[in-house]
C-alpha positions as CSV (number, residue, x, y, z in Angstrom):
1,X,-54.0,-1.8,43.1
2,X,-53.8,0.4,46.3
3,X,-51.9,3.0,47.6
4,X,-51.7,4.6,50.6
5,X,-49.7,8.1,51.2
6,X,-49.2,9.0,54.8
7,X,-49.2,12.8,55.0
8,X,-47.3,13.0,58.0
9,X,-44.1,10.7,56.6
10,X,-44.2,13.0,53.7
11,X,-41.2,16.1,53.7
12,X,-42.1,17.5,50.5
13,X,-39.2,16.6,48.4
14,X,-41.5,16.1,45.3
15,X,-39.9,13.1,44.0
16,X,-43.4,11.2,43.9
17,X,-44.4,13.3,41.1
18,X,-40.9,14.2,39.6
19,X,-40.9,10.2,38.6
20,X,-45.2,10.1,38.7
21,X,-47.1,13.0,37.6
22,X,-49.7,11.2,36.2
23,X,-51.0,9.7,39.5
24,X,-49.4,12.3,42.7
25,X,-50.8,15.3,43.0
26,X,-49.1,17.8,45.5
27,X,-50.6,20.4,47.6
28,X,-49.4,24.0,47.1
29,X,-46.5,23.3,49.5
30,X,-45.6,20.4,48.0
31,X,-46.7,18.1,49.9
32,X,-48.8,14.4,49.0
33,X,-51.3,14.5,50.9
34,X,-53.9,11.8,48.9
35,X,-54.2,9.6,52.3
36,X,-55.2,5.8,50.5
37,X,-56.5,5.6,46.8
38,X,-57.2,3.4,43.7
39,X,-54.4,3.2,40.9
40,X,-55.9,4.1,37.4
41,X,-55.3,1.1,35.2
42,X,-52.5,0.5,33.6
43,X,-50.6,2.7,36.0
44,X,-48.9,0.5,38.4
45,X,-45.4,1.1,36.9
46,X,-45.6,4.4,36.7
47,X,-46.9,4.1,40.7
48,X,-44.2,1.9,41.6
49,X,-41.5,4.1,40.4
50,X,-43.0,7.6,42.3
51,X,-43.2,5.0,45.5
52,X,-39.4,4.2,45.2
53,X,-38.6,7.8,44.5
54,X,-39.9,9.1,48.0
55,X,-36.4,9.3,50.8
56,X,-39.8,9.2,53.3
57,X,-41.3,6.4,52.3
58,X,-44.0,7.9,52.6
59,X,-46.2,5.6,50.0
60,X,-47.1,2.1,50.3
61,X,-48.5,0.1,47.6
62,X,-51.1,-2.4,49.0
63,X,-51.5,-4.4,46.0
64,X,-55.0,-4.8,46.0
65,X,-55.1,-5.3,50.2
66,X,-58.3,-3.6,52.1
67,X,-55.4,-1.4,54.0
68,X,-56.5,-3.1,57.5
């Protein structure tokens, strides 16, 4: 599985790692800024929930798409 965070949708509420800390990682401000990336296995829940958290919707799960 994919996922792709776009920076500039992202407000810093946190609520990608509040429900995800094992996979988001913020900057010092807060913000997600990990652009596209591969989900650790055995992770998608976990993924899926921080995705639903975000007010933004900032992160889109490609489901194993090549993001074009």
């Amino acid at each position: 599985m994919k996922v792709r965070v776009d920076p500039e949708l992202c407000m810093g509420h946190t609520m990608c790692q509040a429900r995800a800390a094992e996979v988001f990682r913020l900057s010092e401000e807060g913000f997600n800024e990990m652009g596209e990336f591969d989900v650790p296995d055995g992770l998608a829940a976990v993924v899926r929930r921080g995705a639903v958290a975000c007010p933004e919707r900032a992160i889109t799960i490609l489901d194993g798409q090549d993001g074009t």
